[in-house]
C-alpha positions as CSV (number, residue, x, y, z in Angstrom):
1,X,0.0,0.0,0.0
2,X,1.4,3.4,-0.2
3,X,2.8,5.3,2.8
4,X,2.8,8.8,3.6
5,X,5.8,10.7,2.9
6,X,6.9,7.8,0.7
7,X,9.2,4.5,1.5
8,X,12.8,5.2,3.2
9,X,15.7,3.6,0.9
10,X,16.3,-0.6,1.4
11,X,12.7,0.0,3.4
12,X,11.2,-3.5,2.7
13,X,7.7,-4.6,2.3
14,X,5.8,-7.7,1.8
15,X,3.2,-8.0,-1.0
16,X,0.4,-9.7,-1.3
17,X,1.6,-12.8,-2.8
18,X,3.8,-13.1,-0.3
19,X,7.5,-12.0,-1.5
20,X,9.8,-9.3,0.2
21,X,10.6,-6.1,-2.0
22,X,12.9,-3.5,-1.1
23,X,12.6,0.5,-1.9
24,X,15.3,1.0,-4.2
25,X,15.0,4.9,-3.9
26,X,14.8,6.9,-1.1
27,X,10.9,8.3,-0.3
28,X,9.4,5.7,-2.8
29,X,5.7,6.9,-3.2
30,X,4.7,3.8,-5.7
31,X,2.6,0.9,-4.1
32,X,5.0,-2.4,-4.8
33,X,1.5,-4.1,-5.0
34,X,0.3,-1.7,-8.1
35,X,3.7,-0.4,-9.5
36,X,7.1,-2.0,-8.8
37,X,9.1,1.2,-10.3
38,X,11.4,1.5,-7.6
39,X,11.1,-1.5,-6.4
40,X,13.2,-4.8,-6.3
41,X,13.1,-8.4,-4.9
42,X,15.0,-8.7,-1.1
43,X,18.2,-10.0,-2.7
44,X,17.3,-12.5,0.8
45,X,14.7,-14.1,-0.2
46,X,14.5,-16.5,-2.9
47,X,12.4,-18.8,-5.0
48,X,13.7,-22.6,-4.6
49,X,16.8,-23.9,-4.0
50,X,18.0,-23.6,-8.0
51,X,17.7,-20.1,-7.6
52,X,19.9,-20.2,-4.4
53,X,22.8,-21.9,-5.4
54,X,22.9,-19.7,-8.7
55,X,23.6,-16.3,-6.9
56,X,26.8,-15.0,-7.6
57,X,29.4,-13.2,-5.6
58,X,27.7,-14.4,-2.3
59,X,29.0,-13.1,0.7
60,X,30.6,-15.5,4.1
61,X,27.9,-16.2,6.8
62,X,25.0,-14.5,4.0
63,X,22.0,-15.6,5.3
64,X,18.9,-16.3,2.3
65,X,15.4,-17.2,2.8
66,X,14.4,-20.0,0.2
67,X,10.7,-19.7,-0.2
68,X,10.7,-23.1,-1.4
69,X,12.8,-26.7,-2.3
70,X,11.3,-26.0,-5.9
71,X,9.5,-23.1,-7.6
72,X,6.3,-22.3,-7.1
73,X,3.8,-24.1,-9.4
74,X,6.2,-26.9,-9.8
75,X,3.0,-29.4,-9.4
76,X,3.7,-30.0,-6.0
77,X,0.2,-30.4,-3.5
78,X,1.5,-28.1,-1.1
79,X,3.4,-25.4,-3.0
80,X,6.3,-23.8,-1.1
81,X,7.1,-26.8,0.7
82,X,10.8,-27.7,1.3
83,X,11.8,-23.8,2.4
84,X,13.8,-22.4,4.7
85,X,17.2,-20.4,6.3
86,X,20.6,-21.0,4.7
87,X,23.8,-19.8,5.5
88,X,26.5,-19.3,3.5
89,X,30.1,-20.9,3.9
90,X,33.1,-20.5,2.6
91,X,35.7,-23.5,2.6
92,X,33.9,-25.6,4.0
93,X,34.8,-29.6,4.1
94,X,31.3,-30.7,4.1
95,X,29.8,-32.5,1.5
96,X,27.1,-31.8,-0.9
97,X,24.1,-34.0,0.6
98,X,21.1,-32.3,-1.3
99,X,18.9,-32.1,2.3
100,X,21.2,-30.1,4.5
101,X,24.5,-28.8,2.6
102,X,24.1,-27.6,-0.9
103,X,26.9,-26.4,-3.9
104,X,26.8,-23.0,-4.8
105,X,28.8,-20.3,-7.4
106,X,32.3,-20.4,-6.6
107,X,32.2,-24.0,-4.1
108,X,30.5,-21.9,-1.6
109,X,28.5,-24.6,0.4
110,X,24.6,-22.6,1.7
111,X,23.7,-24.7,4.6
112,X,20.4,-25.0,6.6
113,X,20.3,-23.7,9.7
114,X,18.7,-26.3,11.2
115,X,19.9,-27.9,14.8
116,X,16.1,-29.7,15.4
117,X,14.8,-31.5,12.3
118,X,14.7,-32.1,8.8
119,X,11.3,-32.2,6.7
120,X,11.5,-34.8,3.9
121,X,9.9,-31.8,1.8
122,X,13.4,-29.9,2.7
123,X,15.2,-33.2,1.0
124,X,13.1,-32.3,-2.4
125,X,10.5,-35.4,-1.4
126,X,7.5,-35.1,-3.8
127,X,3.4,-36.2,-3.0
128,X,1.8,-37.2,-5.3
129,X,3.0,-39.8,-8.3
130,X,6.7,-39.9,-7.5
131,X,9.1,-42.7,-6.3
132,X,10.7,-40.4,-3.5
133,X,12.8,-43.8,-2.3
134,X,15.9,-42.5,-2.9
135,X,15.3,-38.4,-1.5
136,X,14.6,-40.5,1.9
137,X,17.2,-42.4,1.8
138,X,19.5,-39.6,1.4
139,X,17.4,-37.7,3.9
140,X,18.0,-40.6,6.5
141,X,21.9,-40.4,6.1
142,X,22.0,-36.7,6.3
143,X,19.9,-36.5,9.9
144,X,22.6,-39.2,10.7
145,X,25.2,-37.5,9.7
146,X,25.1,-34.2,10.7
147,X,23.3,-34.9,14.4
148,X,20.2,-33.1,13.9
149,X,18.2,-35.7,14.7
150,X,14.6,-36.0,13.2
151,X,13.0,-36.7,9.9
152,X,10.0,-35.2,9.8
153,X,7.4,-37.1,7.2
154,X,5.5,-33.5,6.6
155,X,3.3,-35.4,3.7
156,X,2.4,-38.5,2.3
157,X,5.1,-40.3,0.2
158,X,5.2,-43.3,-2.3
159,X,8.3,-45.1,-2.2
160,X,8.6,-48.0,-5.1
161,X,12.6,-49.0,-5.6
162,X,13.6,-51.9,-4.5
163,X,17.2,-52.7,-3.7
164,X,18.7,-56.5,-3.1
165,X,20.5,-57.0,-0.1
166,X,21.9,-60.2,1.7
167,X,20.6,-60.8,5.4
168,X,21.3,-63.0,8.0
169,X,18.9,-65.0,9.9
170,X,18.8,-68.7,11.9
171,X,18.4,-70.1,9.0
172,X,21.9,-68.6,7.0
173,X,22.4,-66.0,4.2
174,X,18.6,-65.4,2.4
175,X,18.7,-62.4,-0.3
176,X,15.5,-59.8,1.0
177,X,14.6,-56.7,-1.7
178,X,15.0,-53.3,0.3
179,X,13.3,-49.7,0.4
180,X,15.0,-47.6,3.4
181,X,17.7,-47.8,5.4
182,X,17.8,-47.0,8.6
183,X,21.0,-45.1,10.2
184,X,22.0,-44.7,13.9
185,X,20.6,-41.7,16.0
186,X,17.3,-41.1,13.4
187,X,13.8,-40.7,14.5
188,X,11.2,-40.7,11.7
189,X,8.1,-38.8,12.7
190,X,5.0,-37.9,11.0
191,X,2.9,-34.9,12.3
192,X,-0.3,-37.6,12.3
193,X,-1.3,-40.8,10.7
194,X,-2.3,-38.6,8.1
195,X,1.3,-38.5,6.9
196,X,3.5,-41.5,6.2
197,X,4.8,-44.0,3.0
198,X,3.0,-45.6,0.6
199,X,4.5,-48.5,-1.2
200,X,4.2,-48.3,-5.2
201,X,2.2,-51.0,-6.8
202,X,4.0,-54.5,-7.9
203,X,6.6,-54.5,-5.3
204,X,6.1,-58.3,-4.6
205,X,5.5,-59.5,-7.4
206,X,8.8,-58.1,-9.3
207,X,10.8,-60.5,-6.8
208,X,8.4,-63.5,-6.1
209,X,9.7,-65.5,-8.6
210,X,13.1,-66.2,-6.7
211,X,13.5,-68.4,-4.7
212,X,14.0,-68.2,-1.0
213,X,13.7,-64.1,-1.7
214,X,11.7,-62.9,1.3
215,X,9.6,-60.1,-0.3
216,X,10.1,-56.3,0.4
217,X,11.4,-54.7,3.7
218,X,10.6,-51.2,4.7
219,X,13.4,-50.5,7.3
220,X,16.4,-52.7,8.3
221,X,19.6,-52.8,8.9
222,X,20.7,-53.6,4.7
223,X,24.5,-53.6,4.7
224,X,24.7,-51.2,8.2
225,X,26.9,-51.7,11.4
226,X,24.8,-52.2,14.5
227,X,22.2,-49.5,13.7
228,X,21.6,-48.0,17.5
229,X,18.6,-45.5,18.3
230,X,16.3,-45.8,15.2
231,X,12.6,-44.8,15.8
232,X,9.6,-44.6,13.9
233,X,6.7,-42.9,15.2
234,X,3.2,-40.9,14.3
235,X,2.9,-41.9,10.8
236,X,1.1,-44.9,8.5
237,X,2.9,-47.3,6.6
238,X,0.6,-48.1,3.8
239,X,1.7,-51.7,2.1
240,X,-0.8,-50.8,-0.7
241,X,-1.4,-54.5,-0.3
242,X,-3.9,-55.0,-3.0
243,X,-1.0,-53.9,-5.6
244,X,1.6,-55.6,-4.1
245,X,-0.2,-59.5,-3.4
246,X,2.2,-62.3,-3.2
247,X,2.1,-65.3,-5.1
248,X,0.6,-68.8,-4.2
249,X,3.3,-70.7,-1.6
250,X,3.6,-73.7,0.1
251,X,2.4,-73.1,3.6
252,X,4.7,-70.3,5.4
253,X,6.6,-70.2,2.4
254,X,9.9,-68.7,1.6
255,X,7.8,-65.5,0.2
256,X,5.4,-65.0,2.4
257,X,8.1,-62.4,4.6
258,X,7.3,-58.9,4.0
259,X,8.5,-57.1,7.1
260,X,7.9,-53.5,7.5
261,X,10.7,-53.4,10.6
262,X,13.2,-56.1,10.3
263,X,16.4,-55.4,12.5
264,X,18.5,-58.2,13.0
265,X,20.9,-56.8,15.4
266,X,21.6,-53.1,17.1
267,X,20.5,-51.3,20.3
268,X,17.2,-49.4,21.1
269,X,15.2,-50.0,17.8
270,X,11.2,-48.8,18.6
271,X,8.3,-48.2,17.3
272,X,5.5,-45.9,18.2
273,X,2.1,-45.3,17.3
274,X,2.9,-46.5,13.9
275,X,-0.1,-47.7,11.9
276,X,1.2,-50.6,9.3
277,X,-1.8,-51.5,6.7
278,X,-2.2,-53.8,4.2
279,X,1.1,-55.9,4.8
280,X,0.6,-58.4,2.7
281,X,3.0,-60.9,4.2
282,X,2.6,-62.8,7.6
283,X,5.3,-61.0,9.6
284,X,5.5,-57.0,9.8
285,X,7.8,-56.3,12.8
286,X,10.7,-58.4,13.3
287,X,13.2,-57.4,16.1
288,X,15.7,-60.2,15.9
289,X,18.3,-62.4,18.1
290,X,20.9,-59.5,17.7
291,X,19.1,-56.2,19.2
292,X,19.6,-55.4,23.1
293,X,16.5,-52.8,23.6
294,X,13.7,-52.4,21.8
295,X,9.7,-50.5,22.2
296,X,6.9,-51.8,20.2
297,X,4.1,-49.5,21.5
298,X,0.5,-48.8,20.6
299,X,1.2,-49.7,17.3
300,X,-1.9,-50.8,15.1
301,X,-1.9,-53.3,12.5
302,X,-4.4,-53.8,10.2
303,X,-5.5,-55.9,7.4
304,X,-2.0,-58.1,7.1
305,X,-1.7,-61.2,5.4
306,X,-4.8,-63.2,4.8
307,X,-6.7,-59.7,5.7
308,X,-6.2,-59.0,1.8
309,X,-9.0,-60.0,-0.6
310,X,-7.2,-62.3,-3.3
311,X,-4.4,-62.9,-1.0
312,X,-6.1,-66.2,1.1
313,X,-2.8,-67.9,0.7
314,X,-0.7,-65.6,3.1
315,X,-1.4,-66.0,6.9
316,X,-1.7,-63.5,8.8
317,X,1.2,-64.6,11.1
318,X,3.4,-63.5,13.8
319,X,2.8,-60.2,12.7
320,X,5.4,-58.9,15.8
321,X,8.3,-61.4,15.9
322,X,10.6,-60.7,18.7
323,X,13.8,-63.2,19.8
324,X,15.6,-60.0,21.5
325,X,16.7,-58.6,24.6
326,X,15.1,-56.2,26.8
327,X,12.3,-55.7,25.1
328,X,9.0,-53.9,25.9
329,X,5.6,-54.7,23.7
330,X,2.5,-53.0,24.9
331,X,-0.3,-51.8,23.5
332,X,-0.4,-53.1,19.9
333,X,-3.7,-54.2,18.0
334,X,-4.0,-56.0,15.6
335,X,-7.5,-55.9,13.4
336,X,-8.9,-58.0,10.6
337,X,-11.6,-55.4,8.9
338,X,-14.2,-58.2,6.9
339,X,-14.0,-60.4,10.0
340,X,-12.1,-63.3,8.3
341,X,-9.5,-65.1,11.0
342,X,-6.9,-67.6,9.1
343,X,-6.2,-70.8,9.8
344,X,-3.3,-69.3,11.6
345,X,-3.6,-66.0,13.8
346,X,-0.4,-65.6,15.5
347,X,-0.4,-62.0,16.3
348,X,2.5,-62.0,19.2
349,X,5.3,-64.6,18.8
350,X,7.9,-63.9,21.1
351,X,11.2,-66.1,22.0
352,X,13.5,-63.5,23.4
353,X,14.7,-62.9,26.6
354,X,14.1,-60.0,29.6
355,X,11.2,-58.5,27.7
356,X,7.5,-57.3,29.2
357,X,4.5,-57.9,27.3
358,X,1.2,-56.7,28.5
359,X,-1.9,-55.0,26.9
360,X,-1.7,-56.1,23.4
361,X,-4.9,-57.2,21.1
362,X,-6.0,-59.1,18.2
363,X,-9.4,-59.1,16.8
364,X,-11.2,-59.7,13.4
């Protein structure tokens, strides 16, 4: 709007739309909202993160506003997502990550001033029709890495590459196809069970056809050290199960494994208030032989295994599979929603040692 006696030079004002304009004259009578003569954008404040890391001649310790991971109208369901603070430094020895460090002009590295959390929006994750496996993945590290502690799922996510990895179990060396891996000191955390991952459709069946391949899993330990203090919490896991049916098996059968947790060693592994749906294989937590500490708590599970229309042959079976120490389980349903039990209903199998369990349901 216009002010009396005019805008002061580098006065700045915030239009309508939402961008910050600064008087590039002294006693600037022209509204920014009607007539920008006189008027600039706030060389601090920026589009999306391209238009960051293409300013030139940046100064040490600048600090820009990005309004945005990408620009506006990008296609994105909640435009302007992703923003945020970053600094710039100069000589820095980190390492381009794409969440929290990015390459600008000249090797300057602009860098979120973040201490709290990281948004998977901030890592350039996508709603919508978009395989955001590998954004996460590199999202996951980068919390790792640089100690800030939480992922924040601020939307909901598909996820649809699969990776092959090697794990261990009782039984020896079985090959398992992977999604996300989980790193040391991360918490994953939805604002509400209105934000999470959904897997893409066909998961299973690319993979079926080998044998002793044990399906898809969501979050392990693939190719990690001991993984220590990893939690999920406050988000849905969506299988997508009616995409991603397995094939016909012999009884358990070697397919039949679709674990949404499966840790086989590590310290302090939980999960929270995470609602799992449409699993289609019999086992969606497993906290193995190897971990020392571990919460499964008020977690609900619904629809898993024979739960699925078309998927009779699966059982829904030991859908929390626990052989580790110093556990705690409490609080967990489990919930068949047509009212069909299989022949097999093992909701709880536990065979580890110094664990509580109490309070935990199955119904169908």
């Amino acid at each position: 709007e216009s002010k009396t006696g005019g805008y002061a030079l580098n006065e700045r004002v915030q239009l309508a739309t939402g961008y910050i304009v600064r008087s590039t004259i002294p006693s600037n009578a022209n509204n920014p909202n009607v007539d920008m003569t006189g008027w600039g954008f706030d060389d601090n404040t920026v589009e999306s993160i391209a238009d960051l890391i293409a300013i030139n001649n940046p100064k040490d310790g600048q600090v820009v506003n990005v309004k945005g991971f990408y620009p506006p109208n990008f296609g994105l369901l909640s435009p302007y997502s992703g923003g945020g603070d970053l600094v710039a430094v100069f000589d820095s020895e980190l390492s381009e990550d794409g969440c929290v460090v990015f390459r600008g002009a000249d090797d300057t590295r602009w860098i979120r001033l973040t201490n709290r959390y990281l948004t998977a929006s901030q890592a350039g994750c996508k709603e919508g029709d978009f395989d955001n496996t590998d954004l996460l993945n590199k999202a996951i590290a980068s919390v790792s890495n640089h100690g800030i502690g939480e992922l924040i799922l601020d939307g909901f996510y598909k996820i649809s590459k699969l990776e092959k990895g090697i794990t261990t179990t009782p039984f020896g060396n079985e090959p398992i196809y992977w999604l996300l891996k989980a790193r040391s000191n991360v918490t994953i955390k939805g604002r509400t069970w209105a934000d999470g991952i959904i897997l893409g459709g066909g998961l299973v069946a690319s993979n079926a056809t080998e044998a002793q391949t044990k399906g898809y899993c969501v979050f392990g330990d693939y190719n990690s050290p001991d993984i220590e203090n990893f939690t999920i919490t406050n988000f849905t896991i969506d299988n997508n199960g009616y995409e991603n049916l397995l094939p016909a098996v012999n009884e358990h059968g070697s397919q039949a494994l679709c674990p949404n947790v499966w840790f086989q060693r590590g310290k302090n592994i939980n999960s929270y208030k995470v609602h799992y749906l449409n699993n289609p294989g019999h086992q969606t937590i497993v906290i193995d032989v190897g971990v020392d500490g571990s919460h499964v708590v008020d977690n609900k599970f619904t629809d898993n295994g024979r739960g699925l229309l078309g998927n009779n042959n699966i059982w829904d079976h030991s859908t929390i599979y626990c052989r580790a120490k110093n556990f705690f389980i409490s609080g967990n349903e489990g919930v068949v929603t047509d009212g069909r039990l299989p022949e097999i209903n093992t909701f709880l199998e536990i065979h580890g040692e110094d664990g509580i369990v109490i309070g935990n349901i199955g119904r169908g």
